[in-house]
Structures are given as C-alpha cells and as structure tokens.
N, C-alpha and C positions, 0 to 999 in steps of 0.2 A: 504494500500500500504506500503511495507518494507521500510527503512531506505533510505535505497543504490541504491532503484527504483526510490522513490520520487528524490534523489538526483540526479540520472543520468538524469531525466528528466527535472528536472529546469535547471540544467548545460546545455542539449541538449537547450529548451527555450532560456536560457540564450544566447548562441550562435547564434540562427536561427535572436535573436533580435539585437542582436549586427550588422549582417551580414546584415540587414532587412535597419537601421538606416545608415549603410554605401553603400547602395544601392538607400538612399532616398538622399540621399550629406547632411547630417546630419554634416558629416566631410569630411572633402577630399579624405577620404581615398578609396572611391569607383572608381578611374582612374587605369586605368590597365595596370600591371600587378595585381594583389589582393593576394599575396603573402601571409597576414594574413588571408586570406580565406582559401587557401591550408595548412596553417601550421596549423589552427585548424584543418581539415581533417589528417594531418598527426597526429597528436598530438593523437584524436580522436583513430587513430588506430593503436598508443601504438610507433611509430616514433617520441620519442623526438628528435634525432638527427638530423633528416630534418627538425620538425617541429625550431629546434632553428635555424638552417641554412636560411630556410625560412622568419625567424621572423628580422634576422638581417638583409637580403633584405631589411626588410617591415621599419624600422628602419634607411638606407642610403637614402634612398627614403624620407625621411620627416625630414633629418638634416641639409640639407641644408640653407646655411644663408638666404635663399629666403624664405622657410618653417618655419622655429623655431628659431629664434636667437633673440638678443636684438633690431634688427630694423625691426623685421617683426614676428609677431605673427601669421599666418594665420592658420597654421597646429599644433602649438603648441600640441593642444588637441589628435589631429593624434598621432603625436610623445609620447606623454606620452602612449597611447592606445599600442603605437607601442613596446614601451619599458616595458612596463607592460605586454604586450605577453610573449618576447621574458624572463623576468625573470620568468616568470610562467614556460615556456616549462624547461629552462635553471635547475631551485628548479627540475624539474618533472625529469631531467635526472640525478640527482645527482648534479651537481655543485651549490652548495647554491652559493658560493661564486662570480661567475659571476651574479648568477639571485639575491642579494645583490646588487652587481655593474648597474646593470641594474633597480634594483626598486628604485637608487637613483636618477639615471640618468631620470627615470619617473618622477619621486617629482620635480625633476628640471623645466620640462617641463610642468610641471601642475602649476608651480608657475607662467609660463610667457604664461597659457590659458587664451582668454579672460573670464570674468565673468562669461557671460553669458553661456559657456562651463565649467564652472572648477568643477561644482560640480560632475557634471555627469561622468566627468573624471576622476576624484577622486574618485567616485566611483567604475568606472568600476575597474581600475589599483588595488586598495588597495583591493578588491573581488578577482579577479583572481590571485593575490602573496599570499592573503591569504588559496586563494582555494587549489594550489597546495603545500603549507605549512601541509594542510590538509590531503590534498591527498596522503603525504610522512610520516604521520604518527607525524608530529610535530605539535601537537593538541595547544603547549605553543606559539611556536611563531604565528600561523594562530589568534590565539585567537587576541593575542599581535598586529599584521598586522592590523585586522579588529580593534582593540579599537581604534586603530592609525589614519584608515582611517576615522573612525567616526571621532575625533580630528578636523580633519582634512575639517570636512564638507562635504565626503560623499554623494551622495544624495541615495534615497532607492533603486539604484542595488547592494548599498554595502552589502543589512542586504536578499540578493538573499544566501552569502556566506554560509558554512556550520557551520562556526565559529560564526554564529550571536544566534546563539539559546545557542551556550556555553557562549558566553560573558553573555549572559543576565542569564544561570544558573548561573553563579560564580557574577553575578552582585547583586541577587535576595540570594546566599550563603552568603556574604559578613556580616560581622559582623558591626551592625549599630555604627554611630558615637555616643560619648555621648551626650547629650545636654550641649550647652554653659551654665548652670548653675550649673554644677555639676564641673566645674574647678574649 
C-alpha cells in the first residue's frame, strides 16, 4: 500500500474513532448540534473555511464557565478537542497564525482536563496541529508539534501522526552523546 493511501486511511480511522468515542459520551461532546462532526466532513472535502467556521461553533459550545473554567472542569477535555480542530482546519487554510492562537488556547484546556482524560487529549490535539502542519508541507514544525506532544504525555493517538515515523528517523539520525568519561 502507497504512502499517501496508508495515510489517508489511518487519518479516515483516525476520524471514524474519534466520532465512535464521542458517540459513546466518552466526552460531552456527543449533545447536538455535533458541529465537529460536520466540520470534519467539511474539512474532509477540501472546505476549510466552513470547516473553521464550524469548529468555532464546536469551541463557544464548550467555553462556557459551566464547561471549562477554573471552577468546573467537566468539558475541559471537549474544549481542548475543540480547539485543536479548529487550529488544525485554521494551519489547513492558510492562517498558521490563528491555528497558533488556537493550539495554545488547546494546551490551556488540557492543562485544566481531569487526569484521567488528559492524556488522550493530548494526544489527540498535539496529532491533528501536527497533522495539518504536515499536510501544509511544514515537515519542521509537525515534526517539532509531535516531539512536543510526546513532552507533553501524549498517549499512542499521538504517534497515529505522520510526523511520528520522522521524529523517530531524525531521532534514530541523531549523532550519539559522548560518554561521561571522555569529558
């Protein structure tokens, strides 16, 4: 199987799972309207500009101080998902500089996911900023995104990314360290 097959098809996976887990109330994000459902479908058939308009729905929907704030974590995990869409589609249509603003605005909200979510969240977010980093042809920072997310704890949807197989060339390139007795 090609490159760019294999790839489309763990990206398509990738998606069907995500959709699959938000269907099981995994996260809250399965209450409807499902905004981040349609904006994958958009996204999917080459509409970043609905797909971001979409994403930012999916994103007012899970900021509220009831959802994600410092006296209520429930959706936390939501919100970062939410925000890590929307700088995905955001990088996909050209505007780094919002999908920036928006993959810090994720990190924020993965800092205040409970535990017991943060990894998975981390994962997904730091995978899909990476992917369309990817996707745009910016092989340095997707690399850079994914080592971050690793850092950062991750769990294995991160190393789903395209970037995961480069990190680990350049990781595996990397010129060894010397041994502590040769200083």
């Amino acid at each position: 199987m090609s490159g760019g097959r294999q790839y489309r098809k763990i990206n398509n996976v990738a998606r069907v799972l995500w959709l699959a887990a938000c269907a099981l109330g995994v996260t809250a994000c399965a209450s409807n309207p499902s905004y981040q459902a349609e904006a994958i479908q958009a996204s999917q058939g080459g509409d970043q500009k609905m797909a971001v308009s979409l994403a930012e729905k999916e994103v007012a929907r899970f900021s509220a101080p009831d959802q994600c704030s410092g006296s209520s974590n429930v959706n936390c995990g939501t919100l970062a998902l939410a925000y890590g869409g929307l700088a995905e589609y955001q990088i996909l249509s050209g505007n780094r500089l919002a999908g920036e603003r928006s993959f810090i605005l994720a990190k924020d909200a993965i800092r205040r996911t409970p535990l017991d979510h943060k990894r998975s969240a981390t994962g997904m977010v730091y995978r899909d900023v990476s992917e369309a980093y990817w996707k745009t042809g910016d092989k340095a920072r997707a690399i850079a995104v994914f080592n971050e997310g690793r850092a950062a704890g991750g769990d294995s949807w991160l190393f789903t990314a395209s970037a995961a197989e480069a990190a680990k060339r350049e990781l595996m390139d990397a010129p060894s360290l010397p041994e502590p007795d040769s200083f």
